[in-house]
Structure formats: C-alpha cells, structure tokens
KOLDRENZA-335617 format. One line per 4 residues: for each residue x, y, z of N, C-alpha, C. Coordinates in Angstrom, 2 decimals. Layout:
X,Y,Z,X,Y,Z,X,Y,Z  ...
***
This chain:
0.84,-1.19,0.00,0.00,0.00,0.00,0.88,1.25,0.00  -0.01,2.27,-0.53,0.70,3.43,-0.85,0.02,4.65,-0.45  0.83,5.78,0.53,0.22,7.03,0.67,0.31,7.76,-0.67  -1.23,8.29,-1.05,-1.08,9.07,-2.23,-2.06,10.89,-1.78
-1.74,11.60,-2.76,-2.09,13.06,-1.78,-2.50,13.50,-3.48  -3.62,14.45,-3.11,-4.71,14.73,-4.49,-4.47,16.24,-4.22  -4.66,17.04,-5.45,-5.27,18.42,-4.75,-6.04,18.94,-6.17  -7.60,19.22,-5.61,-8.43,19.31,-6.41,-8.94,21.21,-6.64
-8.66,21.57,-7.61,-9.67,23.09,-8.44,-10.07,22.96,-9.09  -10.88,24.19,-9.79,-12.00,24.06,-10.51,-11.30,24.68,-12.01  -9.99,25.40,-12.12,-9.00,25.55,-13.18,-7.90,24.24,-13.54  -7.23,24.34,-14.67,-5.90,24.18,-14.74,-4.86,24.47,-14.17
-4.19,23.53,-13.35,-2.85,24.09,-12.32,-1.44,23.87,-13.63  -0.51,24.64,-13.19,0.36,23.58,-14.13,0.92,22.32,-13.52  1.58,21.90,-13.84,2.12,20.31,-13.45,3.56,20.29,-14.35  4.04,19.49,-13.01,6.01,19.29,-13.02,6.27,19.24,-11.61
7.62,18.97,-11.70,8.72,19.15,-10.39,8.98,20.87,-9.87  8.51,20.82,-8.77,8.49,22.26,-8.48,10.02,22.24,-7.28  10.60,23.14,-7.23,11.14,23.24,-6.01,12.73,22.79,-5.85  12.99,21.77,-7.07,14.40,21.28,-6.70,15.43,21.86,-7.44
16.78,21.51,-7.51,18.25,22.38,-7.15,18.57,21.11,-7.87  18.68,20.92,-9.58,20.06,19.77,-9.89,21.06,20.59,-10.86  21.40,19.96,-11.26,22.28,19.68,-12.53,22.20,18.81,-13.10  21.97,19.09,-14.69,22.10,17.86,-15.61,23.61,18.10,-16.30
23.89,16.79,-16.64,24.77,16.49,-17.52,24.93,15.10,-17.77  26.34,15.08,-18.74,26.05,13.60,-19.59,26.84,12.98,-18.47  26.32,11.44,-18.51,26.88,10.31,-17.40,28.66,10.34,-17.63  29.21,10.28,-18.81,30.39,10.19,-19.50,31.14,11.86,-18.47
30.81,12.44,-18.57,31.39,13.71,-18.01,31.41,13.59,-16.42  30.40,13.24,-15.82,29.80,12.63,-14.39,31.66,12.00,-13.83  31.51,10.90,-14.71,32.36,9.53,-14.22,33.55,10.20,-14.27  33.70,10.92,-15.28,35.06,11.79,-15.57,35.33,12.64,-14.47
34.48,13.52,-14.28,35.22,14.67,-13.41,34.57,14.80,-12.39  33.76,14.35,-12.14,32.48,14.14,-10.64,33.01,13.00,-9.99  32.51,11.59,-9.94,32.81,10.83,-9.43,32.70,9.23,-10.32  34.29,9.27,-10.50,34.68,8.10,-10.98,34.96,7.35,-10.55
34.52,6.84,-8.63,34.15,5.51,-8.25,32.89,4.97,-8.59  32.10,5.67,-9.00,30.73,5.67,-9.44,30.24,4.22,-10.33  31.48,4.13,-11.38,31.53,3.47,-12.66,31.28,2.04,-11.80  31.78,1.64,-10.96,31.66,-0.04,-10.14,30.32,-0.15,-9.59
29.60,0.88,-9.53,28.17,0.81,-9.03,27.22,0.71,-9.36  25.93,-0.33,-9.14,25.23,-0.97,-9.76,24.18,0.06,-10.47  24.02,0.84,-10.17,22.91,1.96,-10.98,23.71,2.69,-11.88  24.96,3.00,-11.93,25.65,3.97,-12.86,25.76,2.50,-13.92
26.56,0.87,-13.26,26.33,-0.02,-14.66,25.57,-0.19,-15.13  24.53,0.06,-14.92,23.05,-0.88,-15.32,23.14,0.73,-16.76  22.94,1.88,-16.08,22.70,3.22,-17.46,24.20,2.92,-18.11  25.41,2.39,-17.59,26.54,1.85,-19.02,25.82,0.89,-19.85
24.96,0.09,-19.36,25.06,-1.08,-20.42,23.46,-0.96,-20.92  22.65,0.35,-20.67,21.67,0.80,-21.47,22.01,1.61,-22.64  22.79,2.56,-22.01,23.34,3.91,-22.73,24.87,3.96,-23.22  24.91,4.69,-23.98,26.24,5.56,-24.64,26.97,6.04,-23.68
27.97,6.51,-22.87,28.13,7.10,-21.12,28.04,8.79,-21.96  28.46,8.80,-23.33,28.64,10.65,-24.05,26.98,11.21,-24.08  26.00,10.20,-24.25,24.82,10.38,-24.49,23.64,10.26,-23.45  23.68,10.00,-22.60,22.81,9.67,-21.15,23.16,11.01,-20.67
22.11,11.75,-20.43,21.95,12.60,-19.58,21.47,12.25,-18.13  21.84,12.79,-17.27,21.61,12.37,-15.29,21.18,13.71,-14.58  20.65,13.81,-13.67,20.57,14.78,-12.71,21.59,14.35,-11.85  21.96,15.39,-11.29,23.09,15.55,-10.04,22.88,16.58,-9.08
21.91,15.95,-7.30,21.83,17.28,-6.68,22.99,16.88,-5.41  23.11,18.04,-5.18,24.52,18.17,-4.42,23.85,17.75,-3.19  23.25,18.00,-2.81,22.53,17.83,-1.50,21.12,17.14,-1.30  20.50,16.02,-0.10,18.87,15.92,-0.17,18.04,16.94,-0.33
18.41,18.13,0.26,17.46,19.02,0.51,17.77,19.26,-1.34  18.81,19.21,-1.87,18.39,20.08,-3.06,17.37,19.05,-4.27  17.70,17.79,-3.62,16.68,17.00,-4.22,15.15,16.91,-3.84  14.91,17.71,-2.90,13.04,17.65,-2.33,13.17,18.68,-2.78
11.04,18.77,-3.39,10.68,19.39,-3.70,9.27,18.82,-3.45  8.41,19.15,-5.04,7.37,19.23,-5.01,6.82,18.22,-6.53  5.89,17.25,-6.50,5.51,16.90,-7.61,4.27,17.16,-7.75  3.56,18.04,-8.85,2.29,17.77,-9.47,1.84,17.21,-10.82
1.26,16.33,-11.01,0.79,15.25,-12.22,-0.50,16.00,-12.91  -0.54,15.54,-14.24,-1.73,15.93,-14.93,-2.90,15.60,-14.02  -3.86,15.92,-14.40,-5.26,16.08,-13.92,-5.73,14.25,-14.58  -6.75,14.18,-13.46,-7.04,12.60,-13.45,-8.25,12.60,-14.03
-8.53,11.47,-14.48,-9.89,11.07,-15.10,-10.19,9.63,-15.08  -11.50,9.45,-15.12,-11.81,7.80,-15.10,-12.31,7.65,-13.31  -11.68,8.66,-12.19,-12.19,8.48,-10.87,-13.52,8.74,-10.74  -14.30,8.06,-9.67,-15.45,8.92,-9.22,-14.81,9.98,-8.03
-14.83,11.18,-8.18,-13.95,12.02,-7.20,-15.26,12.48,-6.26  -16.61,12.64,-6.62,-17.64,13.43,-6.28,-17.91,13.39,-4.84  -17.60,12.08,-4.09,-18.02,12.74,-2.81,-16.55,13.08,-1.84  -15.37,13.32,-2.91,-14.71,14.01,-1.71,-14.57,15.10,-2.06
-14.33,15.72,-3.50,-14.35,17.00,-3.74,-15.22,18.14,-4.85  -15.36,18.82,-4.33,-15.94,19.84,-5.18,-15.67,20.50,-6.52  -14.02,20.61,-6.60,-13.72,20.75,-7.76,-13.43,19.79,-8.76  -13.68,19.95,-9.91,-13.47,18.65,-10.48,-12.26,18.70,-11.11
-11.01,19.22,-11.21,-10.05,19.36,-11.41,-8.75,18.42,-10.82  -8.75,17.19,-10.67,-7.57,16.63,-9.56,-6.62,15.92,-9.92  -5.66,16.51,-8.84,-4.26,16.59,-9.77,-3.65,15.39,-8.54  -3.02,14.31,-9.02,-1.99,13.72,-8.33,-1.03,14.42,-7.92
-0.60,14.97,-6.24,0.73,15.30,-6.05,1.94,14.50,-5.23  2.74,14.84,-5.16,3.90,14.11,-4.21,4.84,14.92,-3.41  5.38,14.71,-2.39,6.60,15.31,-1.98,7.63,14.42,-2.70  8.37,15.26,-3.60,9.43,14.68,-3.99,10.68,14.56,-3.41
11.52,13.67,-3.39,12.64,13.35,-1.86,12.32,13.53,-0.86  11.11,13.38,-0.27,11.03,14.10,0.89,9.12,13.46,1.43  8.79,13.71,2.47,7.74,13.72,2.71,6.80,14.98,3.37  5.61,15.00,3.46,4.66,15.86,3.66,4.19,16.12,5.00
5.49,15.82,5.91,5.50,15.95,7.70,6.73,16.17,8.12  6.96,17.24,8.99,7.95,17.30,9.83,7.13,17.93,11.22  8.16,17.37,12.25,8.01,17.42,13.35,9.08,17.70,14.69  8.95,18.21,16.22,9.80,18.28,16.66,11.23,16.65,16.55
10.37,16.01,17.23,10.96,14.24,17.39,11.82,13.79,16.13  11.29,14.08,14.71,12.02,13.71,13.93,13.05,14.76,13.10  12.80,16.23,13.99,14.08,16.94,13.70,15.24,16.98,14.60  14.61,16.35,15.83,16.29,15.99,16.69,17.09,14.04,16.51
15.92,13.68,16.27,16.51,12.40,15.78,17.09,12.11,14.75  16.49,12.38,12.80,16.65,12.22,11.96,16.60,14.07,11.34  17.70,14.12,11.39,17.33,15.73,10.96,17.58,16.32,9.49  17.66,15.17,8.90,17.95,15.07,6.94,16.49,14.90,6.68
15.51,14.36,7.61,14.37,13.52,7.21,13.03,14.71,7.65  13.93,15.19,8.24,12.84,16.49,8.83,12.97,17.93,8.07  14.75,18.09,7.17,14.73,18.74,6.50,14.55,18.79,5.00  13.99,17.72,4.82,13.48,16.89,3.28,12.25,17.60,3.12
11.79,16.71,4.41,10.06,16.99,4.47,9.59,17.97,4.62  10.44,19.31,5.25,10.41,20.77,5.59,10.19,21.28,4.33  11.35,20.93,3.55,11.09,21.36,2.14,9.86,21.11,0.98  9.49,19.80,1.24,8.30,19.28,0.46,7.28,20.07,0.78
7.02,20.54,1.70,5.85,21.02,2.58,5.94,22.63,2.07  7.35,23.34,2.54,7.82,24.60,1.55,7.17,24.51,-0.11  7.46,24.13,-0.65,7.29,23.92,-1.88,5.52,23.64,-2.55  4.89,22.85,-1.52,3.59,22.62,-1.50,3.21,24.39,-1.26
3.78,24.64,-0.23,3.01,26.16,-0.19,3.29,27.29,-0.85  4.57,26.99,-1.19,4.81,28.30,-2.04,4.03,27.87,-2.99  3.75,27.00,-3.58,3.45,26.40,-5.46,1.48,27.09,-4.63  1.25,26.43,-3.71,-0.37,27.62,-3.61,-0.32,28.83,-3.51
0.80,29.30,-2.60,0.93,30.59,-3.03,1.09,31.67,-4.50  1.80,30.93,-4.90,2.12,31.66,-6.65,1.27,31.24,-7.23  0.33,29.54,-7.15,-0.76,29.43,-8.77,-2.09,29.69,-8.33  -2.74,30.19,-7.08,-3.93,30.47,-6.86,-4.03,32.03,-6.75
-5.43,31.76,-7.41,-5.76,33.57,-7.46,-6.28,34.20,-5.99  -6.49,35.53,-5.90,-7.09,35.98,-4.51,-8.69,35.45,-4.81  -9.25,35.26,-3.50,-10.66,34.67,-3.39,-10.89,32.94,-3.95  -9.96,32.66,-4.37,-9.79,30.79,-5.36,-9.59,30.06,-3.61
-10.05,28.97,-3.98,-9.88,28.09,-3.00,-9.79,26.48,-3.93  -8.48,25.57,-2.88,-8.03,24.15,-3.56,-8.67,23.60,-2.23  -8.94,22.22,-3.02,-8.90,21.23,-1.70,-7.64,20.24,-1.87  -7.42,19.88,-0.91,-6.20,18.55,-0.64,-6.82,17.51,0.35
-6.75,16.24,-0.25,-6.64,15.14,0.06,-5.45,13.88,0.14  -5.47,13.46,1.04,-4.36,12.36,1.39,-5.26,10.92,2.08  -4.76,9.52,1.14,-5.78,8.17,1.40,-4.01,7.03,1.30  -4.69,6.29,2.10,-3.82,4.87,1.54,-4.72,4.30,0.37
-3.51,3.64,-0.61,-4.63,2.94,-1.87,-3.24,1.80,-1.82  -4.37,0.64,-2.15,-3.64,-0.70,-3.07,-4.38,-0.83,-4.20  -3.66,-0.32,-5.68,-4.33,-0.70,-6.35,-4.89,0.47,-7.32  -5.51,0.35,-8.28,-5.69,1.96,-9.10,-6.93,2.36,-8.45
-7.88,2.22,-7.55,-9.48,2.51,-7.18,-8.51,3.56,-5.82  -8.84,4.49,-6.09,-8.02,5.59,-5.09,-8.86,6.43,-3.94  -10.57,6.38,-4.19,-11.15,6.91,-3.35,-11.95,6.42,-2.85  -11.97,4.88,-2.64,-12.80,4.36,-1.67,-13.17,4.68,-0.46
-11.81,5.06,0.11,-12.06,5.50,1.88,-12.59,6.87,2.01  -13.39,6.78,3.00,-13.66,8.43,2.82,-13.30,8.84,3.87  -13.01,10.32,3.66,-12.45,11.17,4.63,-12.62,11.04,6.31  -11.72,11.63,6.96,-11.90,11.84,7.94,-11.99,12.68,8.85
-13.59,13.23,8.62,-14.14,14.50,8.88,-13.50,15.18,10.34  -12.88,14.15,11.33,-12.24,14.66,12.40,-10.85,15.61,12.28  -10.17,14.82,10.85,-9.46,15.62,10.56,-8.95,17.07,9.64  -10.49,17.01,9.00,-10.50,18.66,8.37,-10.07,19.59,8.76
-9.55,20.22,7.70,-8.72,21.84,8.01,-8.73,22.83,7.49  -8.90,23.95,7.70,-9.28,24.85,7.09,-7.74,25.81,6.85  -6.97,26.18,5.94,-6.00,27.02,5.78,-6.36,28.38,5.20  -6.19,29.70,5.95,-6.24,30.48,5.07,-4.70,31.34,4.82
-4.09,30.92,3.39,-3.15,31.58,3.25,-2.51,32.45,3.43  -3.31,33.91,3.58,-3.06,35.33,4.51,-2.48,34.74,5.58  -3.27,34.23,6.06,-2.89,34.07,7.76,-1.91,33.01,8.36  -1.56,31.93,7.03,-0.79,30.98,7.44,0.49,31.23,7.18
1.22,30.89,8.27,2.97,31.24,8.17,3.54,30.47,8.39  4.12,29.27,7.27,4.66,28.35,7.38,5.65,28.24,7.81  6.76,29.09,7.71,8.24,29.72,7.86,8.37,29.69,9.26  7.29,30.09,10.10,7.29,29.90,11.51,6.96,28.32,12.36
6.34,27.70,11.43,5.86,26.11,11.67,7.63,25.24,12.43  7.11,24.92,13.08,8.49,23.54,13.26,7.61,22.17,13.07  6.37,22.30,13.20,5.20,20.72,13.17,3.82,21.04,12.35  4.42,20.19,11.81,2.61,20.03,10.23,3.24,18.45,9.54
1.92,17.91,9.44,1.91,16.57,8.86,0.41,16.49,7.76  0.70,16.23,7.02,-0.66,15.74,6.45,-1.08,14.52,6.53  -2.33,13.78,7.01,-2.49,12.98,7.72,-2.95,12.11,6.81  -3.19,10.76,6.93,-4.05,9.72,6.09,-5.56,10.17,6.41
-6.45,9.97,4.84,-7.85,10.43,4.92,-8.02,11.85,5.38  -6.76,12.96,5.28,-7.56,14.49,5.61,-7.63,14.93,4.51  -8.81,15.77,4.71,-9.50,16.76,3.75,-8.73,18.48,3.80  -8.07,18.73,3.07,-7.99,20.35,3.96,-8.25,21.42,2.63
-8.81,22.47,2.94,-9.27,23.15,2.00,-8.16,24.23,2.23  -7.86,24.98,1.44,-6.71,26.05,0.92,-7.53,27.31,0.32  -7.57,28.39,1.10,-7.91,29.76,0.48,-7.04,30.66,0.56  -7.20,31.46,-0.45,-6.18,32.59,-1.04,-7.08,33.83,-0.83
***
C-alpha cells in the first residue's frame, strides 16, 4: 500500500517538479570529473550497459534538501472524485525526496528527514501561493490505496482543516503533517 495526496480546483494548475536544485549532464562527463568511483556501481552499470556514457543525460543534486521538492501530475480522469471534492479538477501530487511531515521528534533524531520533508511542505506552499488567485480556494486530500481505485475511503471529517493563506505562516511552523484520509481546503 501506498500514501497518495490529491489536490483538487476548478482551473488548470500547471504540473512538473516544483522546487528542486540539480544539474544535468552527460553520465560520461559525471564519471570523468564528478565521481569516478561511481563506474563499479550498480545503478551507474546498469545506465553503461543501457546507454552511450557521451549520451545519457543524469541529474546531479549536491545535497537531499536540493533533491526535495514538489511533484504535481496531470489532472485525473476515469475516478469517481464526487463525494470528496468539489472541484473537479484533480491533480496527483507528491513530496518529492522528501515527505509531507515534519516534526519536533524527527528533527532531533533524523534531521535530513525532517529537512526533506520541511522542504516538500515549503514547496507545497509556495506552489499555492504563486498558482492560486485571490478569493480561489483548492482542496487537498491524502488516502492509503492498493491498487488503481483511489477513493474508496472516505475522509476523515475529524481531521479537516481549514488554511487560510493570509494568515498561514509556514516559515514559523516547526510541526505540520498531512495525515491519512484528511481533507484540507486552501484559500487565497
């Protein structure tokens, strides 16, 4: 099973990787002047004995944090979405490298894992901040699914939330999680 996280409007959002810090270049240049212990390792052989090493292009982020971000997917179809959301617009998202919770406990224990997820969460809000208009409101949803049928479970009205962007200051947050089965609505 898999945590998956929706966020539904009544427009077109765009969709991509929001938020991350790489570098591309070709694998052949990588091995050369980056890291040429690389070449003995099972993911750099496996793209030698797919690819050209002059012709494979790679991302390279220097850091986790520069690898979290933010993923949003085209808009879905074929779901029945109707009794969790209003807009019919819904977009598959992800925290990319990273997850959609940080907390005190897992920033003194694991503090790569808290600054991943810091970022995913950054990135979730800035990306509402910059693509929603004033007065627009998104909803977000988060379910466990096995399987392609994604909205069987329904919400969990205990955990609804109401965000209003004016007033929310993430930058000040040290604890936010998005929970399995919450609903949270987003106004601008």
């Amino acid at each position: 099973m898999s945590m998956f996280y929706y966020m539904a409007a009544s427009r077109e959002l765009p969709t991509g990787v929001f938020g991350t810090k790489k570098t591309v270049m070709k694998l052949g240049d990588y091995l050369t002047h980056v890291n040429p212990a690389a070449r003995g390792q099972f993911p750099i052989r496996a793209l030698l004995d797919k690819y050209p090493e002059d012709e494979q292009l790679i991302d390279i982020y220097d850091t986790e944090e520069d690898a979290a971000g933010l993923y949003v997917g085209g808009p879905m179809s074929g779901q029945d979405i109707s009794h969790l959301f209003r807009h019919p617009m819904v977009y598959p998202i992800a925290p990319q490298g990273g997850s959609f919770s940080m907390n005190n406990e897992m920033k003194e224990r694991y503090p790569n894992v808290y600054t991943t997820g810091r970022k995913c969460l950054a990135e979730l809000f800035r990306y509402l901040n910059r693509h929603m208009n004033a007065g627009e409101e998104l909803e977000l949803f988060s379910c466990w699914a096995d399987g392609p049928e994604r909205f069987r479970q329904p919400r969990n009205k205990g955990l609804d939330l109401i965000i209003q962007l004016s007033e929310f200051r993430f930058e000040e947050r040290a604890e936010f999680e998005w929970k399995d089965q919450q609903y949270i609505v987003v106004r601008k």
